[in-house]
N, C-alpha and C positions, 0 to 999 in steps of 0.2 A: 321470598328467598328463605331458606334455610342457613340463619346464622348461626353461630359459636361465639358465645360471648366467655372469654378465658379472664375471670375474676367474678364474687358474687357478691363483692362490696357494694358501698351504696351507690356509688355512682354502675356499675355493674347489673344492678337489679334494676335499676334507673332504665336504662338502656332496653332489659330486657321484658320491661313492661310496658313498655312505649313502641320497641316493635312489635309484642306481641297482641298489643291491642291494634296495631297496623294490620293483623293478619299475618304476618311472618311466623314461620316454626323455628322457636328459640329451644336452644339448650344451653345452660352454665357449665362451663365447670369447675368446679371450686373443690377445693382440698378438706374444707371442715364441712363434717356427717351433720351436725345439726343445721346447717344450712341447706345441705344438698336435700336430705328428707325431709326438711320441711317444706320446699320449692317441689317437690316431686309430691308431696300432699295436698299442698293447697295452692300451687303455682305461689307468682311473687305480686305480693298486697303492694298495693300504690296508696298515697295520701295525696291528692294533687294540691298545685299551688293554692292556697287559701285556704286551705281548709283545715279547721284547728281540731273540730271532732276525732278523738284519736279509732272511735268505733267507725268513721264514715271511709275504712279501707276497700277498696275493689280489688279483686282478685282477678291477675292476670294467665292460663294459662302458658306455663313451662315445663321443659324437662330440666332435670338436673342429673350430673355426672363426676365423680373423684379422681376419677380414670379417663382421662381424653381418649385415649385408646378404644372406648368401645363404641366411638364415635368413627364411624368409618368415612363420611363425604361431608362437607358441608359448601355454598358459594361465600361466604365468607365470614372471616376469622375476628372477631372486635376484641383487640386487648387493652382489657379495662384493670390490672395485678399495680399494686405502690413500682417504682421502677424498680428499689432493689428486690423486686421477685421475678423482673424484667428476665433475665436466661432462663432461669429453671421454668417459668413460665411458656417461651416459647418454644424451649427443647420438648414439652408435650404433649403440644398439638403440632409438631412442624412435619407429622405423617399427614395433614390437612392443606398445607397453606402450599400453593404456586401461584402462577401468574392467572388461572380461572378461579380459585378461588386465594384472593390476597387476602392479608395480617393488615388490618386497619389498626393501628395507634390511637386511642385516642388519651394517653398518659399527660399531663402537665411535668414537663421536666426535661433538660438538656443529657444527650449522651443515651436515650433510649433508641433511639434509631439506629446509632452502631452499634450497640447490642444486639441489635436485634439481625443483622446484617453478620454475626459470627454464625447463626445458624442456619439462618433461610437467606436466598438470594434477594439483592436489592430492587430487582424486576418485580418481586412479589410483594413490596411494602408499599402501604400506603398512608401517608402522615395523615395526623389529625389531631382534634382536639375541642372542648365541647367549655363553655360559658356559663352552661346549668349546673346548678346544684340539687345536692342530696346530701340527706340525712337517714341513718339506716336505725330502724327503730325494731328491731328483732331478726330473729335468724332469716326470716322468707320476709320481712317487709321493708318498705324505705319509703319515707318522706322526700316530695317531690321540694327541694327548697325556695331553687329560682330558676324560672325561665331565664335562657341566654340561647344565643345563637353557635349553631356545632359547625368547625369548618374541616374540609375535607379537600385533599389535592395530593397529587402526583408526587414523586418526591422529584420528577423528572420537568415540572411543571405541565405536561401535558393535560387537554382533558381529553380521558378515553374514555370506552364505552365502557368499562368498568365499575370505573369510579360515575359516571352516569347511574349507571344501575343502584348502587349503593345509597347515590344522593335521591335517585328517586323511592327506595325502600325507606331511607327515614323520614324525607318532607312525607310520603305515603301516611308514615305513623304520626304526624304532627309534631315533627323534630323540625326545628328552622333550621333548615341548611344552608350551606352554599360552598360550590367547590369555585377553586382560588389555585392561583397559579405558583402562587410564594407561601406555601405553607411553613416553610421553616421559618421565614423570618416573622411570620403572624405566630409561628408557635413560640418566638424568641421574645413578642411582645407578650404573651399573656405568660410566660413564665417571668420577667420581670416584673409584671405588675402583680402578680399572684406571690411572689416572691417578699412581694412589699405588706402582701394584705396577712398572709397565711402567718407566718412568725411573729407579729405585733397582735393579730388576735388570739393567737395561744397564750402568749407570755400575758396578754390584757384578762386573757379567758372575757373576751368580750363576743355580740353579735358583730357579723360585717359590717353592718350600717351603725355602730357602734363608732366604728374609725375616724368617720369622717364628721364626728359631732364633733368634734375636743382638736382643738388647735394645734397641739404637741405632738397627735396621733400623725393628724397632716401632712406635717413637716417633718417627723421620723421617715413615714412611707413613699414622701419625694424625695429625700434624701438618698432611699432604698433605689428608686426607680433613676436616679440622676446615675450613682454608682453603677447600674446595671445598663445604663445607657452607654456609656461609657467603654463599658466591655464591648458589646454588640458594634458601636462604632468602628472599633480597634480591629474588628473581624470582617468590615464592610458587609456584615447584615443589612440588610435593609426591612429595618421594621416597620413596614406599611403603614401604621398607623401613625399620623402627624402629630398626635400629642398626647402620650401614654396617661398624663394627668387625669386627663376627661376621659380617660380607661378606667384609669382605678377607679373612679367617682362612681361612674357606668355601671361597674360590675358592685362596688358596697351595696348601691341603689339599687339592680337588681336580688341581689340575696340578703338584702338587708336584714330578713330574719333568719338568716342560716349559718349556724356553725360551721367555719372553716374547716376541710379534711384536715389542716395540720393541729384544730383545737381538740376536733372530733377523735384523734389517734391519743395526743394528749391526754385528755379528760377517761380513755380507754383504756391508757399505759400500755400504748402500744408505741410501734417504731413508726417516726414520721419519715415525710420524703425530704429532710433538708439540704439534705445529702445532694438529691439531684436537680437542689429551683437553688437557694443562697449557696449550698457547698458548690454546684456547679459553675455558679456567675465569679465564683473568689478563686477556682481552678481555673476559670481559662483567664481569668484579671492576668494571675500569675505568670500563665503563659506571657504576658506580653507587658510587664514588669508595670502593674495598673491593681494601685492599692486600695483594695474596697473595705475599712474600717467598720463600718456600720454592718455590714453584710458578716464582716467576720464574729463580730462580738454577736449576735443574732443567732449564727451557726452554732458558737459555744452553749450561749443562755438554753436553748432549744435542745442542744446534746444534757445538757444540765439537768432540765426537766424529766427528757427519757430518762432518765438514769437515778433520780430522785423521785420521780413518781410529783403529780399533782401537789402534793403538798410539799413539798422541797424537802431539802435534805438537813440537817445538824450535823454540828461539829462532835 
């Protein structure tokens, strides 16, 4: 297949080393020059799971691109951008994306699908969302963090022959897939449980598998996940999974030694996504007069940090 991977973050280059060693003809496209030229020089460097040698990177070829624009066809579009780059993201490749060649999602975070639905039609989206981690260790390379399983589904629950094709272009590349009929409400559990893990490992500046050592950590991120349950209820989601607890546990235990994206942005002084995993879960609470304490003070702490930088701020 001929994908477009629109993001060249780490989860971004993730993607695009993994299909490209499937055989797939990958192109990014990304906004920052020393990323794009150096993806165009030496394709994008992998560090796979286990491996601590920082020299034992493989080089995957890609192209890279600043300009979606000189990308004239592709079968399909994977948007990997934080969500608030979510519009201006798909306003630049949406000269690419219809129903033959669909806009896969695979963002952690509530309210990117109707975003994404102001510029392309909802015939041509396809939900998703992926359990692996990354860590981006230079402008063309990224550390593979943690195997997880990527899921993939209609937004209409069907399976077509589409999403067929897609799911068999990543298992192809040794992505565990599996397409699923209730994407939303699986995407509604890993953004609650992720919502739990991601802002207590920033503010701890801990590893994932860090969380579930210390008793306190626990019971702050059930607390999170009870609150977010709550909401999802109130909406009659149906979050597939029977007990998000053995989620969270799941997913620490998988990336155990991986910096959360929300620590990863952090420890960067960049802008996190809180906005669209806790600030989303305490917007739609509100909708339906359902008060999420712990989620709010979280949203704060986290705005805090952006704004004071790693080392906090003085009076």
């Amino acid at each position: 297949m001929k994908i477009v991977i629109v993001g060249g973050g780490a989860i971004g280059r993730l993607f695009a080393a993994l299909l490209g060693r499937g055989g797939h003809e990958v192109t990014l496209a990304e906004p920052q020059k020393e990323v794009v030229d150096a993806i165009n020089q030496r394709g994008v460097g992998i560090m796979d799971v286990g491996v601590e040698d920082p020299d034992a990177v493989s080089f995957v070829s890609a192209k890279a691109v600043r300009d979606p624009t000189e990308i004239s066809h592709c079968d399909c579009v994977l948007l990997a951008v934080k969500s608030f780059d979510t519009l201006a993201a798909v306003k630049s490749v949406a000269h690419l994306i219809g129903q033959d060649s669909p806009l896969l999602s695979i963002q952690t975070g509530l309210g990117n699908v109707e975003m994404i639905e102001k510029v392309v039609p909802k015939q041509a989206i396809i939900g998703g969302f992926t359990f692996m981690s990354a860590a981006s260790l230079g402008a063309e390379r990224v550390r593979h963090g943690g195997i997880g399983k990527t899921y993939l589904g209609e937004l209409d629950g069907t399976i077509s022959s589409r999403l067929t094709d897609i799911h068999h272009a990543f298992t192809q590349s040794g992505i565990e897939t599996s397409m699923v009929k209730q994407i939303i409400g699986r995407l509604w559990c890993k953004v609650i449980v992720y919502s739990a893990i991601n802002p207590v490992s920033a503010i701890l500046k801990v590893k994932n598998g860090s969380l579930v050592s210390r008793m306190e950590s626990i019971t702050l991120m059930k607390r999170l996940i009870d609150e977010g349950k709550a909401v999802a209820e109130a909406y009659a989601i149906d979050l597939v999974y029977p007990d998000l607890y053995e989620l969270l546990f799941d997913a620490c235990k998988q990336s155990a030694n991986n910096l959360s994206s929300m620590l990863q942005d952090i420890l960067n002084a960049k802008r996190t996504e809180i906005d669209a995993q806790n600030g989303a879960l305490c917007h739609y609470g509100e909708q339906k007069n359902i008060a999420l304490p712990t989620h709010q003070t979280l949203v704060q702490l986290i705005k805090l940090m952006e704004r004071w930088g790693v080392s906090g701020g003085h009076i």
